[in-house]
C-alpha positions in Angstrom: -24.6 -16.9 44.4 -22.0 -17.5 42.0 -24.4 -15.5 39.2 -24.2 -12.3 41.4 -20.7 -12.4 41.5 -20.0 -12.5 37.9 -21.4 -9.1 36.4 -19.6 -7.5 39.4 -16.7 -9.4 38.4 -17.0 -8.6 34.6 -17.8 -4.5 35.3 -14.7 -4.7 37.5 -12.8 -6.1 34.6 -14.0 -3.5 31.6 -13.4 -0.6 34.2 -9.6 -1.4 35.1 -9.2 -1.9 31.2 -10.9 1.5 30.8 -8.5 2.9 33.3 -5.3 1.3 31.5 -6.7 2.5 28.0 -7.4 6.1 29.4 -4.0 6.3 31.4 -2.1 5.0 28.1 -3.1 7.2 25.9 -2.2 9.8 28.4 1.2 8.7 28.8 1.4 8.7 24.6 0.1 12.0 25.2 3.3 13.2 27.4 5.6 11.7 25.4 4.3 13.1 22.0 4.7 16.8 23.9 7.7 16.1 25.3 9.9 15.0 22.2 7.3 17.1 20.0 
């Protein structure tokens, strides 16, 4: 039971870091056009 719940667990972790990564590098993005 406990096996199931792992790669779920593990997917759920490498998407949110995803997410963090993408909206980081959005937010460098911004702030590169705003004081560029």
């Amino acid at each position: 039971m406990k096996f199931s719940l792992l790669p779920n667990f593990l997917s759920e972790l490498l998407f949110n870091n995803y997410i963090i990564k993408f909206n980081e590098k959005r937010f460098n993005t911004l702030i590169g056009l705003t004081l560029g």
